[in-house]
N, C-alpha and C positions, 0 to 999 in steps of 0.2 A: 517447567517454568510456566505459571499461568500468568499471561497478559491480557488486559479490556481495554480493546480499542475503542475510545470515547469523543463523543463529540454534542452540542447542544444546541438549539436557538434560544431566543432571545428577542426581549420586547425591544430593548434598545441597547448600547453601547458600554452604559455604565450603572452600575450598583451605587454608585454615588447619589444618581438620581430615583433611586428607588427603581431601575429597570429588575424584571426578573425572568425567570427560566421559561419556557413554554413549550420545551421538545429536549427529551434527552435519550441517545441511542447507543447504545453500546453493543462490539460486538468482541468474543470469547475467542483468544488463541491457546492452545497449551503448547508446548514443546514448537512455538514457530507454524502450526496446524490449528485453519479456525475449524471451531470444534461444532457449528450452525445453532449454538445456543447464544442470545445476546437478549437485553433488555431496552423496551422501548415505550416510552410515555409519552403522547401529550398531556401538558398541564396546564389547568385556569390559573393564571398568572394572576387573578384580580385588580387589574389594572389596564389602559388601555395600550395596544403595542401600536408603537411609534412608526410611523408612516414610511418612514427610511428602512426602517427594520422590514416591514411589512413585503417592501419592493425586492430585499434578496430571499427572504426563502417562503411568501405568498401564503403567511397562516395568519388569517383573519379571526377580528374576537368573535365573531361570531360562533365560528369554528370551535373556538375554547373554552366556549360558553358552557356546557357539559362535562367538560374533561375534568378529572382530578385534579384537588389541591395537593401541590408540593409534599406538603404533611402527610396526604395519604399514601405518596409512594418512597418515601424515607426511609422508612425503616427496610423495603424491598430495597433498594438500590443500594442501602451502603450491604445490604448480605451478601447484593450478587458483587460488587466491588473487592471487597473483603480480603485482604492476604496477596491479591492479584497487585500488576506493574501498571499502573494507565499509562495506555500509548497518547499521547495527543497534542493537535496540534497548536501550536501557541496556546500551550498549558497555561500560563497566568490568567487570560480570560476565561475558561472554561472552569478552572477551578476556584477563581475569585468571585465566580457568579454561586456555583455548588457551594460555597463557604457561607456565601452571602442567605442562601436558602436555608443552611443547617444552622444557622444564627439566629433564624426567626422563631424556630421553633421552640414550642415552650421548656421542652424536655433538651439536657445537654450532650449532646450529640458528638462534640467537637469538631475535630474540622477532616476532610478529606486524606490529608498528610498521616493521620492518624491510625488511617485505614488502608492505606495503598502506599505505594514507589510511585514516583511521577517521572514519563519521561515522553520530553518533551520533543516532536519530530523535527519542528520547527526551527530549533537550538542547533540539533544536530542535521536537518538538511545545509546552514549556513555555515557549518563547519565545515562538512564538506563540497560545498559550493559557493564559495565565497563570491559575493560580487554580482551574483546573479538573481533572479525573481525564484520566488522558494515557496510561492503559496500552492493550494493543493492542485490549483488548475495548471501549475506551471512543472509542477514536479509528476504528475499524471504522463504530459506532452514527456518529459523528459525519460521516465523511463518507461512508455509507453502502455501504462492505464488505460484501460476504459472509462472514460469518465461522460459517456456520451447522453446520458439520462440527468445528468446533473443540470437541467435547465436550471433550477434555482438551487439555492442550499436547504439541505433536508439533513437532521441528527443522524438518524440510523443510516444514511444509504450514503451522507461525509463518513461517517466510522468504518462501513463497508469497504469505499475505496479508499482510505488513509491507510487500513489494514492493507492493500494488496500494495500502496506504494511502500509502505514500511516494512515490507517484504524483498520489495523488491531493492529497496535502500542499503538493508544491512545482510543482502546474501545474493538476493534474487534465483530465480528458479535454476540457473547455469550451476551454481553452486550450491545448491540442493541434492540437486540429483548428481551432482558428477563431482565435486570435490571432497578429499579426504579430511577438509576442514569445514567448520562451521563457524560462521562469525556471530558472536554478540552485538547487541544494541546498541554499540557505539563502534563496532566495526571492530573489535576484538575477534581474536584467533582461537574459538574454543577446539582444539583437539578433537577428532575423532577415529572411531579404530578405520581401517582403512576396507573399503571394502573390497571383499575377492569374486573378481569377474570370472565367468565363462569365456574362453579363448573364441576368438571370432571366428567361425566357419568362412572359408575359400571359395567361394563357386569360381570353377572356371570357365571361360567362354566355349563354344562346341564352334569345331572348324566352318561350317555356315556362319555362324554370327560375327567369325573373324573375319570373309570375305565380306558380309556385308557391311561390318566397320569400315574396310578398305574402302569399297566405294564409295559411302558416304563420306570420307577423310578428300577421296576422290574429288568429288562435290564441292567441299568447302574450298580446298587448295584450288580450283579452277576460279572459284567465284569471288576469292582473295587476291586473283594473281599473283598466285603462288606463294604465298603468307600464309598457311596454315601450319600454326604451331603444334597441333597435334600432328598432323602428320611427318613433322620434323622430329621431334618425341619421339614420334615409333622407329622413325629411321636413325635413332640416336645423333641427330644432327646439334652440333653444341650450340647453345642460344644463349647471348649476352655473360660469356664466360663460363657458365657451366651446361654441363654435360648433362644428357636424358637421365645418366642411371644417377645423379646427385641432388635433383629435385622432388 
């Protein structure tokens, strides 16, 4: 399964107003694994970016003044898009703007839908969080992202960490590595063969290190008066109904 986690800036808010695109980043999953291939433009928007815009992710015209028109990187972005799922987040902005771009152009392109699955994180963090703050900054804090370079909003390095939250969303690393199941994009149970572990090797303690556990056991129960549950443990003393050997 090839997915492009995607994400954009932008002059202003709305394509109604003739805002347009200025930064587009994507980055390449295959099988749930980024694969460190992704695609990234700045682009001269031909217009000036609005003030407000300006303040969240700090890309000035001046800055854009050199950069590619949209038209020259069109035909690159729908190939690297192409057959791929876009991850991203509040997909109706990001691809109402991309539709808005491929409209302009002389040649008929059509529209994003055409070329990709869209799936939107945004939809499905609210699904499963209902009632709670769901934007990338919040969902970062939540399942513990780094998102600590994000002073401002930037395409490629939003798409990098939506990627590792949307990892962590529909599996996370817990279940990567150690469940016999694998979930889908919307939290589906895909089947997998089951893996066969190595039996865990036993070390056992050497009569030294068991007299020095004692003392130290010694230690604590002194410095507890006498409330060390380890060393109740060893002397099989029953705690709160059950027994040492049923814990």
């Amino acid at each position: 399964m090839r997915q492009i986690v995607l994400d954009t800036e932008t002059t202003g808010l709305s394509t109604a107003d003739d805002h347009r695109i200025i930064e587009i980043g994507c980055v390449e999953m295959v099988n749930r694994k980024l694969t460190n291939k992704h695609f990234h433009y700045y682009i001269c928007p031909e217009r000036k970016v609005d003030e407000g815009a300006m303040e969240v992710h700090g890309i000035t015209d001046e800055f854009l003044l050199d950069k590619p028109k949209f038209a020259e990187v069109a035909d690159e972005f729908l190939e690297f898009v192409k057959g791929a799922e876009l991850v991203i987040h509040n997909a109706p902005f990001d691809i109402g703007f991309l539709d808005y771009e491929l409209s302009l152009l002389d040649t008929n392109k059509g529209k994003v839908v055409d070329n990709c699955k869209i799936l939107d994180t945004l939809v499905l963090a609210r699904e499963m969080h209902p009632g709670q703050k769901n934007n990338l900054n919040a969902l970062c804090k939540r399942y513990a992202v780094n998102n600590s370079q994000r002073e401002l909003h930037g395409a490629l390095l939003d798409a990098e960490i939506l990627a590792d939250v949307y990892l962590m969303m529909t599996g996370g690393q817990a279940d990567l590595l150690f469940s016999s199941e694998e979930k889908g994009p919307r939290g589906e149970v895909i089947p997998r063969e089951q893996k066969v572990r190595p039996e865990l090797k036993v070390v056992r303690p050497h009569d030294h290190e068991l007299v020095l556990h004692k003392q130290q056991l010694e230690l604590l129960d002194k410095a507890s008066g006498g409330e060390c549950l380890w060393k109740k443990l060893d002397q099989g003393i029953v705690i709160e109904g059950e027994s040492a050997n049923e814990t």
